[in-house]
N, C-alpha and C positions, 0 to 999 in steps of 0.2 A: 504494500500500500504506500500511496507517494505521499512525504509530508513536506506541507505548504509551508515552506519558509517564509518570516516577518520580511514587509520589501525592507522593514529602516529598522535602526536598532533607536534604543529610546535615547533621547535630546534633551536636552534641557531647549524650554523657549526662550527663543530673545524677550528682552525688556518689551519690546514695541508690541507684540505679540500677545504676552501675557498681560500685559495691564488692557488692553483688548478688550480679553475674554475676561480676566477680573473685574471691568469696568460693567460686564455686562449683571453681574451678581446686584448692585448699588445700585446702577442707572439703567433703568429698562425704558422710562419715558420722559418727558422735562420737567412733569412735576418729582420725579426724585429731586432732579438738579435743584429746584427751586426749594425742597427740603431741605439738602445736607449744607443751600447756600447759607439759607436763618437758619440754619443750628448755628452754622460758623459762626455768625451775625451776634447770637447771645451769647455764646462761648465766649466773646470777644468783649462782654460786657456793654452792648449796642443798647443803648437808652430810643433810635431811630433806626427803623430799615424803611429802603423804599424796595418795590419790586416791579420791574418794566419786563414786559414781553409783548412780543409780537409772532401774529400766525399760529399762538396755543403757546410759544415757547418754543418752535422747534426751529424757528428761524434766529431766534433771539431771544436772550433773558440775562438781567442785568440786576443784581442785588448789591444794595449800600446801604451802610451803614457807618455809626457815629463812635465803634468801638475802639479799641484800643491798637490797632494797627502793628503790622510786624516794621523791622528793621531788613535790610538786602539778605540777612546771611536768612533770617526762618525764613523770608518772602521765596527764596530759591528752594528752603531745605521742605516747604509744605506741599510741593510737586509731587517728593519722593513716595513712595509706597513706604506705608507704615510711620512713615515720619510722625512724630507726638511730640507736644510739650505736655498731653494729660497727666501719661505714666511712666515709669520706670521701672518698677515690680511688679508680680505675679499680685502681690497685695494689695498694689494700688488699681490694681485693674479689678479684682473682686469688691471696691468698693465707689468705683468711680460715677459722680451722678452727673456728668458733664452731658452733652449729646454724646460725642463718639471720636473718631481719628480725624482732625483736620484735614490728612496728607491721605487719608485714604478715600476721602471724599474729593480732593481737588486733581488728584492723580488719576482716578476712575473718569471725571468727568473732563479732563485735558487729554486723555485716551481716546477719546470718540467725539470732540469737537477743537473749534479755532477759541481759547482762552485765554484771557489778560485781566491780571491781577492789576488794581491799583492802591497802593497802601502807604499809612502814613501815619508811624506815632509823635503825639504830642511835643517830642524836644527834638523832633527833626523838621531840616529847614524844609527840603525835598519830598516829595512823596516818590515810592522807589513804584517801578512798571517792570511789573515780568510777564510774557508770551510765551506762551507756548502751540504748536498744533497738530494734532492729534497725535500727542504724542512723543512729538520730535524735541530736537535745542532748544532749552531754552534763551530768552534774547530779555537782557534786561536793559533798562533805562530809566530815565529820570522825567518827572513832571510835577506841576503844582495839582494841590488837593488839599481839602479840608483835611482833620486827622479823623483816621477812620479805613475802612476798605469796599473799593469794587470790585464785585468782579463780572466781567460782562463774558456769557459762555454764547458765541454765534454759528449758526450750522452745523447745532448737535447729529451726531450719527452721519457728520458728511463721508468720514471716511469707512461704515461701515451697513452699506446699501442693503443687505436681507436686515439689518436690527430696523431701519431705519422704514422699511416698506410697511410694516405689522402696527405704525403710528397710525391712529384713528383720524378722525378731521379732524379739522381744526375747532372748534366747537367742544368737541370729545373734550379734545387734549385740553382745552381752556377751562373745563369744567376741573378736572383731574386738577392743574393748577391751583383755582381756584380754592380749593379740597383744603390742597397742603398751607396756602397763606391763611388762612381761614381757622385752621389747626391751631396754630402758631400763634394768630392773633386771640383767640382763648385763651390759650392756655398761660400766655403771658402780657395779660389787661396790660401791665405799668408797662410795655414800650410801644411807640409811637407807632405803626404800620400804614403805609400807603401802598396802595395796587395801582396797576395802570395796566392794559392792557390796548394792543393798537391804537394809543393816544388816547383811551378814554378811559378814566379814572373809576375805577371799582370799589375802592375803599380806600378810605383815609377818616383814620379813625388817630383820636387822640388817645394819648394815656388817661385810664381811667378804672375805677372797681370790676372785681368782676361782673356785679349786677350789673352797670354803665356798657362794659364794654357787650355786655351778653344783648342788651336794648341796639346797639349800634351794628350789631350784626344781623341780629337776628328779627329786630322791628319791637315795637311796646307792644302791638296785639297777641303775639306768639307768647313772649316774655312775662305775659302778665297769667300764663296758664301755667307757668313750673309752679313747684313747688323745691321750698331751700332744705337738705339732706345736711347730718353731719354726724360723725361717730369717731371716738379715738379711742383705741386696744394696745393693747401690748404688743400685739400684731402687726396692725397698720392703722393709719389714721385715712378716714374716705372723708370729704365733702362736695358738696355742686348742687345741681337741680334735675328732678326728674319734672318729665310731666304728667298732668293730668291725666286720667284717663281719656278725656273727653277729646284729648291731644293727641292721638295715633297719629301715627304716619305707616306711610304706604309703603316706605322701602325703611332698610336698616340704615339711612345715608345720615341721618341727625343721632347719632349715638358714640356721643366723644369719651373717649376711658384713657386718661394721664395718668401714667405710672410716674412718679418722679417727675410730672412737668413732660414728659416724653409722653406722643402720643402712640398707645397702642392700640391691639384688638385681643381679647382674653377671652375662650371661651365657653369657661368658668363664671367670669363677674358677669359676662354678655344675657347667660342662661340665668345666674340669678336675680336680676334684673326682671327678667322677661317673665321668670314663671311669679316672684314677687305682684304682677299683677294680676294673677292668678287670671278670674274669667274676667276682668273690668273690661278691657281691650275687646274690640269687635275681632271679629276673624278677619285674619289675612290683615292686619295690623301690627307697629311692632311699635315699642316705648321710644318718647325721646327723653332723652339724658346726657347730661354732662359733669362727669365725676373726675374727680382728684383722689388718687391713692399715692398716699406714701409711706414708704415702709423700709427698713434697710435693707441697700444693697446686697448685700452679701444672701440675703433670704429669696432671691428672684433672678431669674437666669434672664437675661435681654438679649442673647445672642443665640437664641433658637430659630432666629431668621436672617437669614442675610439683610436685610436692610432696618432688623433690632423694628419690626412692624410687631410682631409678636412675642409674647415673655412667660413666662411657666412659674408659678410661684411653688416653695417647697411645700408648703401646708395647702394645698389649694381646696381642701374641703371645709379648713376653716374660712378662708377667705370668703369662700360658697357662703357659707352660714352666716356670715357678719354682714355680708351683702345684700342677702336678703332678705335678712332680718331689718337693718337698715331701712329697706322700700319700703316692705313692708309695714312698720308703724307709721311710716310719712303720709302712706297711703290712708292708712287707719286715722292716722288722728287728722286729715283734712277733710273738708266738707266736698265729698261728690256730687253732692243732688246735681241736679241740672235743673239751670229758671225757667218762666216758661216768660218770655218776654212779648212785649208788641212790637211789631215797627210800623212807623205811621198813623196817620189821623184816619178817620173817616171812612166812608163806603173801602175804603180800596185795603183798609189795614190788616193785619196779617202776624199770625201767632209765630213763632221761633223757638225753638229751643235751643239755648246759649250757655255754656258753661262759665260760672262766677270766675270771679279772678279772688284768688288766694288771698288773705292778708299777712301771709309769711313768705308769699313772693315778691317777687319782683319788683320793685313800685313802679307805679305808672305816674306819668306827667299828665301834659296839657295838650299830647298828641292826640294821636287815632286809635281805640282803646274797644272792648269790648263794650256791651251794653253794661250798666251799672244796676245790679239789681241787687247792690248791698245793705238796701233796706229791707229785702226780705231773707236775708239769709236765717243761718241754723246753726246753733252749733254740732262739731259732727259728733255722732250719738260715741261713741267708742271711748271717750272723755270723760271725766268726771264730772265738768260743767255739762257735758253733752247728758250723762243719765240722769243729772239732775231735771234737762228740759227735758228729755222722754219719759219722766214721771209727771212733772206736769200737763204735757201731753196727753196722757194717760187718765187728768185727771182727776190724780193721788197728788196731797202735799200743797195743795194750791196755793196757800199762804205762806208756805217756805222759804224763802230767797238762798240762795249762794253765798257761805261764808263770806264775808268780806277777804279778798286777798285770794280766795280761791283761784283755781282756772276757769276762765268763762265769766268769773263772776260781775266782769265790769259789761258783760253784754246781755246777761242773763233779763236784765230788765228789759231790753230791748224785743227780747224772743218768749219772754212769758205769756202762757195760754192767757185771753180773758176771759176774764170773769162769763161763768155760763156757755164756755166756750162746747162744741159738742163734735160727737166723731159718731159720721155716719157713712151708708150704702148708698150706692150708687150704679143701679143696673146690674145687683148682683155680682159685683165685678170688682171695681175701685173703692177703697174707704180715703174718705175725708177729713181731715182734722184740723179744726180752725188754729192757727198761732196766732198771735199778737198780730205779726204782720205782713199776714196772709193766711194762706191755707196750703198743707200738704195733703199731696194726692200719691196712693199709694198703692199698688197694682196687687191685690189680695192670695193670686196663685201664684205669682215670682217671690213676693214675701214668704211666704209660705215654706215652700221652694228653699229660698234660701236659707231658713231657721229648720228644714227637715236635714236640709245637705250638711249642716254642719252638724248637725249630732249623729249622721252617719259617720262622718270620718273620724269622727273623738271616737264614736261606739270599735271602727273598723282599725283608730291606732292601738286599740289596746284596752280601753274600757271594760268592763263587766258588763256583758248584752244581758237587755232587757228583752223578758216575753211574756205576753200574753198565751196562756193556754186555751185552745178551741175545745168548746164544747163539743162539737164533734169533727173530728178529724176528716180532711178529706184525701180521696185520691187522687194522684196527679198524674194522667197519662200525656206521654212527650213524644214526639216523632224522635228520631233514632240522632237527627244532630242537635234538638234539644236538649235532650236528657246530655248529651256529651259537654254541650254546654254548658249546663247548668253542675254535673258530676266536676267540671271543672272550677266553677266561681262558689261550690258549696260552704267553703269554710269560711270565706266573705259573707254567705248568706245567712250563715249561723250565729258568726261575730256581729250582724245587724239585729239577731234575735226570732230570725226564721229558725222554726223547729220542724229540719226536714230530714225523711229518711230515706234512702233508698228500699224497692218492694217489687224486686222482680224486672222482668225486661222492662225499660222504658218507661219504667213507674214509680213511682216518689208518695210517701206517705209526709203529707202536713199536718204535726199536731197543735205550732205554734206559731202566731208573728209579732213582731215590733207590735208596742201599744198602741207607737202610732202611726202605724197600717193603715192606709184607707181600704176598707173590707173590699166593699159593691159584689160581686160576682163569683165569690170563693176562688175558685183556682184560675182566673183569672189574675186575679194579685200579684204572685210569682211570675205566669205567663208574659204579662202585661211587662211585668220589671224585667225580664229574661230577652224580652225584645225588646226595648229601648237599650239597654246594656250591649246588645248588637251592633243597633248602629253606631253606637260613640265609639264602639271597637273599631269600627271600623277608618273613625277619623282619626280615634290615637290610642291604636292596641297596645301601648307601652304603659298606660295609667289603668290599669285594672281595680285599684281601691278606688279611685276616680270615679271612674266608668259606673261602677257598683252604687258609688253613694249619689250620683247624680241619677240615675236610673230610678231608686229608689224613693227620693226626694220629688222627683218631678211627677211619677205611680201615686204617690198619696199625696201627695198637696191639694188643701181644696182647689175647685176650680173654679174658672170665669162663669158664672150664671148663679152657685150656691149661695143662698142668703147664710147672712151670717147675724147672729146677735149682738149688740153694743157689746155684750161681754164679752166675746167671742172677736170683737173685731180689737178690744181693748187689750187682749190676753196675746193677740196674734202681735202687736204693734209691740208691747213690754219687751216678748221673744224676739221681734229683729233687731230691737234694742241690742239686745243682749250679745249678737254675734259681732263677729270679726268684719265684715264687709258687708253691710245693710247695703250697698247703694245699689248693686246689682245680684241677679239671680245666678247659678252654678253655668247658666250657659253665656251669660254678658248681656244681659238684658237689662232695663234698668228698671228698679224697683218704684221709686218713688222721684218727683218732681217735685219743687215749690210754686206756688204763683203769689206774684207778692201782690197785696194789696196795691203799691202803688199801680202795677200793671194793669188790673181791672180798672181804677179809677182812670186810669188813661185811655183804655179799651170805650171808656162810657163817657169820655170828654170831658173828664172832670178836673184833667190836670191840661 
């Protein structure tokens, strides 16, 4: 048998070669370039960057800034591969919070385009010019400049035509740009940042808070829907704003996560985040958020991506848990209702449903702002001032007021039932509950719903299952992928307080169910919950206790048409009180709405 000799024996590559291909790990499009240029930019203590490009960047892009500038020897030595003033040991690199290699960033992208540095510290008369292109000699010279550095990178990828064809439009790439200055200007409010792209100015934003600068990017309307997060552990310390529910977004593109001030993607904090809103979120929705994590280096790996995009923390199931827990209460202790607003006078006017703006957000000015309908707000029931007003509500207590000093208590007068105030039916369907000022309206089988869903998953974490014994047991005959089904979710249906047995082929003996079972039809009960359980399988076969307690919840909840009694509508309201997430149902529906009196009096011309 012939063997195939190698045609080359192996080579070291040339310099010109290899930083090339190395170039291609860093810089895949111009918004890298426009990344590793502001990192340099802050690294360098830049109080000012401006950023110029044209045609997306791939013809042109130019970054300055007002930092601290090199002298001739670093300005030539930051070309080099690997070149650093960061580090010098193994140890200073396990702890270094800088961005990254200056010389590995300016080598990579003087690899695959025409580059010239212009740079100039404080006690030099000159500013020093070094050129390079792609690649080749450097050529250095002299000129005037403020102190500070540019660098302007022209005809990225001219010398490297397959990387260079796989560039999007222009358009694309400007977007992608836009991404990375955008990043930057978050995550670091106090420096100055200007855009400009083919002459027309994208942003220029001043130094300012994060809250300021979060309004200057993002607009007062958006802004005024976050809500402010903050937690510090032994761990790590997390702050920023998540949003609203009310606030989904369509794509994951508004979801900024700073490690260190370094923007990454985790997909760890990403999921705890995301399940954090449990059902609030509509389907096919994703949260926005902008979070700060900081934590020591030495506890987080940043170089599990070639361009340090992504990071692996050592503990990441703690992190999981702090993260979420985190959302979680922000969630809990704000007020979700949604208003029910007017817009307009007269014949033509027109009801909205608008989400309130937080008063632990954002503040808002004198711009363009959501509707204001903070005369009828609530507090949210999950609160201590909050269950004081869902006993009032309720009520019980009516001459009680709110410790002095308490929480809630300076608004609790605002939101007290009056006098004679009453909770009634409405088409068998919604209960009504006057407040001070206005009335909640509240959807009787998503309430429901959502007060049966929760004591299925206490019952299904572990609880002692409650059951009622049947006076007479029935049979349960299943077709053959029923019974497989159900043989399978048995031990969940048991821990809910089903008392079921297997009895031969494809048959099931019930001696027992939950107290609070809605009966109707006998072996219907189980049936009825064995096929809702089906379909959520089907949307997300990986949440089985899920699956089970939303199935079961939504099987017995009264429904739209059953009257109910004052007592019975008083007893339902106390229970949604009571849980974790009143504002929507186990599938993202929304429970309850406000309408504030001023509303109606607007609706009837009175304001």
């Amino acid at each position: 048998m012939e063997t195939v000799q190698p045609k080359r024996r192996i080579a070291v590559l040339p310099d010109s070669l290899a930083n090339k291909i190395a170039a291609g790990e860093v810089i895949q499009r111009p918004d890298n370039a426009v990344k590793e240029l502001l990192e340099n930019s802050l690294d360098a203590g830049a109080r000012s960057v401006v950023v110029v490009i044209k045609d997306g960047g791939m013809s042109f892009i130019q970054v300055s800034d007002d930092g601290v500038g090199m002298d001739e020897q670093d300005a030539v030595a930051c070309f080099q591969r690997h070149a650093t003033s960061k580090i010098a040991t193994y140890e200073e690199l396990e702890e270094i919070r800088t961005f990254g290699f200056r010389g590995e960033a300016l080598a990579s992208i003087a690899a695959v385009a025409r580059v010239q540095m212009k740079t100039r510290r404080r006690e030099e008369e000159a500013a020093v010019v070094v050129s390079i292109d792609g690649g080749g000699p450097l050529r250095v010279s002299r000129d005037a400049r403020e102190p500070g550095t540019t660098v302007t990178v022209s005809n990225l990828f001219y010398n490297v035509p397959a990387r260079r064809k796989f560039l999007k439009t222009t358009a694309t790439e400007f977007r992608h740009v836009y991404d990375a200055v955008q990043r930057i200007a978050i995550s670091h409010p106090e420096v100055a940042v200007e855009f400009v792209s083919d002459g027309d100015t994208i942003l220029k934003l001043r130094p300012a808070t994060l809250a300021d600068r979060l309004v200057d990017v993002f607009g007062e309307r958006q802004c005024s829907a976050l809500i402010e997060v903050g937690e510090h552990t032994d761990l790590l310390t997390a702050a920023g704003y998540i949003g609203k529910p009310s606030f989904g977004q369509r794509s994951r593109a508004n979801q900024f996560l700073f490690l260190n001030s370094r923007f990454i993607v985790n997909r760890t904090i990403n999921h705890a985040v995301f399940s954090a809103y449990e059902h609030l979120l509509e389907k096919g929705t994703f949260p926005f958020f902008i979070l700060f994590v900081d934590c020591d280096p030495r506890r987080v790996d940043v170089n599990v991506h070639p361009s340090k995009l992504e990071a692996k923390f050592d503990e990441e199931q703690a992190v999981y848990r702090m993260i979420n827990t985190l959302v979680r209460n922000a969630l809990a202790s704000g007020d979700n209702v949604p208003g029910l607003s007017v817009q307009g006078r007269g014949p033509d006017v027109s009801l909205q449903f608008t989400p309130r703006q937080h008063d632990r957000g954002i503040p808002s000015g004198p711009a363009t702002r959501l509707v204001d309908t903070s005369t009828g707000e609530i507090l949210p029931f999950n609160t201590p001032g909050g269950r004081e007003l869902a006993s009032r509500l309720l009520g019980r207590d009516r001459g009680t007021a709110a410790p002095s000093g308490s929480p809630g208590s300076d608004r609790l007068e605002e939101h007290s039932v009056q006098p004679g105030g009453l909770t009634w039916q409405v088409h068998n369907k919604y209960i009504f509950s006057q407040i001070e000022n206005g009335v909640l309206v509240v959807d009787q089988h998503v309430a429901h719903e959502r007060v049966l869903y929760e004591k299925a998953v206490e019952r299904l974490n572990g609880s002692t299952p409650a059951s009622q014994q049947l006076l007479f047991p029935y049979t349960l005959t299943l077709s053959a992928a029923e019974y497989s089904l159900l043989s399978d979710v048995l031990p969940y249906f048991r821990q809910l307080g089903f008392q079921i047995t297997p009895f031969g082929k494809n048959t099931m003996i019930v001696d027992g169910v939950p107290p609070d079972a809605r009966m109707g039809d006998g072996e219907k009960v189980v049936t009825d919950i064995l096929g809702l359980y089906r379909e959520y399988q089907r949307e997300s076969p990986m949440d089985i206790r899920d699956n089970v307690a939303k199935s079961f919840a939504c099987r017995s909840a009264v429904k739209a048409g059953d009257p109910l009694t004052e007592q019975e509508m008083r007893t339902l309201l106390e229970q949604l009180s009571a849980t974790t997430m009143p504002y929507v149902c186990p599938h993202g529906r929304p429970v309850m709405l406000r309408i504030a009196i001023d509303e109606l009096d607007r609706r009837f011309g009175r304001l």
